[in-house]
C-alpha positions, 0 to 999 in steps of 0.5 A: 201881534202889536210890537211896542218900541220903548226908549230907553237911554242905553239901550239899543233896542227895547221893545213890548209884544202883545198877541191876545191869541196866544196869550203872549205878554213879553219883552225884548232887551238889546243893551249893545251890540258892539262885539256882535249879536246880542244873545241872552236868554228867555226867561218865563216868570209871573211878573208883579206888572209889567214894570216889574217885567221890563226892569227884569230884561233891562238889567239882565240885557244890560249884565249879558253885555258884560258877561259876553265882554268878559268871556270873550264870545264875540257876542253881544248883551240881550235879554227876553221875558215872558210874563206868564205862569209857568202852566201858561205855557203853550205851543202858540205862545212860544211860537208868538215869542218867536215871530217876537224875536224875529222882528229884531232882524238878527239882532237878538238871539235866544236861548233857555232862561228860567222856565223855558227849556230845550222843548220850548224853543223848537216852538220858538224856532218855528218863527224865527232862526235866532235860537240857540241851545237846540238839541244836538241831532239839530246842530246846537248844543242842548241845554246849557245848564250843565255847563252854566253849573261846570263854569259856576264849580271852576269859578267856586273853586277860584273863589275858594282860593281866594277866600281860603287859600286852598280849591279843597272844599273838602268838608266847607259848608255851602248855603245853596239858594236855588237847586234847580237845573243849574244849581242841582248840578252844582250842588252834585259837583259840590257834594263829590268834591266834599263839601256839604250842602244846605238849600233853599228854594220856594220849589218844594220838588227841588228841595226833595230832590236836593234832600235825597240825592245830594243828602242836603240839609234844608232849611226855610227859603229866607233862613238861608242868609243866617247860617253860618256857613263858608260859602253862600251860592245864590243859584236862584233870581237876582236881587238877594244881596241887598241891604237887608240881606248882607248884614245876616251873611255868615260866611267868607266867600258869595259864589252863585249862578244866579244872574244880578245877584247885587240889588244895588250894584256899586254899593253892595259890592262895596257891603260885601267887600266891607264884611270881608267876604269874597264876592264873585262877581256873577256874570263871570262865574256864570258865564258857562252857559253863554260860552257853550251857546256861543260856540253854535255860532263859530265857523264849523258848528258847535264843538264841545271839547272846544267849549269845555275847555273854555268854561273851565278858563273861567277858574283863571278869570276870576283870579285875574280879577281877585288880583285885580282888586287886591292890587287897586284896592276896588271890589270884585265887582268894580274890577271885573266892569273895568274888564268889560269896559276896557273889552267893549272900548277896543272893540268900538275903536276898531270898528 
């Protein structure tokens, strides 16, 4: 395997992993470590280039710094791709990507992203200890995804509040981008508490699934950003709020799991905010899965009981920060990087 340093201002550490044996093409993003190991997922995905793939780790690295800062893990901001197809996947592939992980020492730690799941890290775990999200008989936590879409729910209902004056979605009429593991599982919580759906998704089995257990409407993927509804849940990749999509947005409230929902973050937070609709911003209300993970590393091992009752502080986090930003008059956006700042700051001063 050739292991490839790559400098980037910032950035901690940052490198490439080439193996013609196992196919494998990835990279590794260590955005800060000040508040401890970075932990991020592994995301597999058919990336354009490989400059495609490595602006991906960069701002997801650099967003699970917040996110961590935010919710308090005691963790730190990493991030890992893997350019490949979803039919690439083989046993040597992820067990290269472990051997990969590795060679950061400690430094970066995994979990499940998009594509890779519970079974493809016990191929990862065969090369290294830094893996997170293991089945429970293993001593980890499982998927994270259900917990990702219960944090994601609590934080909906936050910006409900916010946007309505009331967390009775009753009736309101959610636009969800993506109903795959995080956003299906949303979308149930979503339907039970009678809100009623219309999805999206270049995945046609999602979409058939959305359709016939959650009685979702669906309509073609980029067709989501002009129906009029109350609230618009990206659940997909990032990037979907961008100066093309934020004039077609009909609705009061933007509240998703998908991680860098802003293309241009400073200024499209400024958009939203400007069309008056309520953004929550995406690495606090999607910080659940993170959260459950982060337990696995705690004195005692993993405790569920534990980290639900943490994920569900995501509810009173973000209506910190919506007071935040009515009282200082910034966006969402702006008032939740002041958080994680001001949380990264004390923690180097005191270190």
């Amino acid at each position: 395997m050739k292991i490839t340093p790559i400098e980037v201002e910032g950035y901690e550490k940052v490198a490439k992993a080439e193996d013609p044996e196992s196919g494998l093409l990835a990279f590794i993003g260590v955005h800060d470590t000040t508040l401890g190991p970075a932990l991020g997922g592994m995301r597999l995905w058919p990336y354009s280039d490989e400059q495609a793939a490595l602006t991906d780790v960069l701002r997801l690295s650099r967003g699970m710094t917040f996110k961590s800062a935010v919710a308090g893990t005691g963790l730190g901001g990493g991030k890992s791709v893997i350019v490949a197809r979803r039919d690439d996947k083989t046993p040597e592939l992820f067990e290269a990507m472990g051997r990969f992980i590795d060679s950061f020492g400690g430094k970066y730690i995994t979990a499940e992203d998009v594509n890779v799941g519970v079974d493809d890290l016990l191929h990862v775990r065969k090369s290294t200890k830094s893996v997170t999200g293991l089945p429970r008989e293993m001593g980890g936590s499982g998927n994270p995804s259900p917990y990702t879409a219960l944090g994601t729910f609590e934080g909906l209902k936050a910006t409900a509040v916010e946007a309505f004056g009331t967390d009775d979605l009753t009736g309101k009429v959610v636009t969800l981008q993506g109903p795959g593991s995080v956003g299906f599982a949303l979308g149930k919580s979503l339907v039970e508490a009678g809100a009623r759906l219309i999805v999206a998704d270049i995945n046609k089995a999602a979409l058939e699934r959305a359709h016939n257990e959650l009685g979702a409407e669906v309509v073609a993927d980029d067709d989501i950003y002009d129906v009029e509804c109350d609230i618009y849940s990206p659940n997909a990749l990032g990037g979907t709020l961008n100066d093309e999509t934020i004039p077609r947005l009909k609705c009061k409230a933007v509240a998703g799991a998908a991680n860098n929902q802003l293309l241009d973050e400073g200024r499209h937070a400024a958009m939203i905010q400007q069309r008056g609709i309520v953004y929550a911003p995406d690495y606090v209300i999607n910080a659940g899965g993170i959260i459950n993970v982060s337990l696995e590393l705690e004195p005692g091992g993993y405790n569920e009981e534990a980290a639900v009752a943490r994920i569900r502080n995501i509810f009173d986090a973000l209506q910190s920060i919506f007071e935040t930003a009515r009282k200082k008059s910034v966006t969402t956006h702006a008032a939740a990087q002041e958080v994680a700042e001001a949380n990264l700051a004390q923690a180097a001063a005191t270190a």
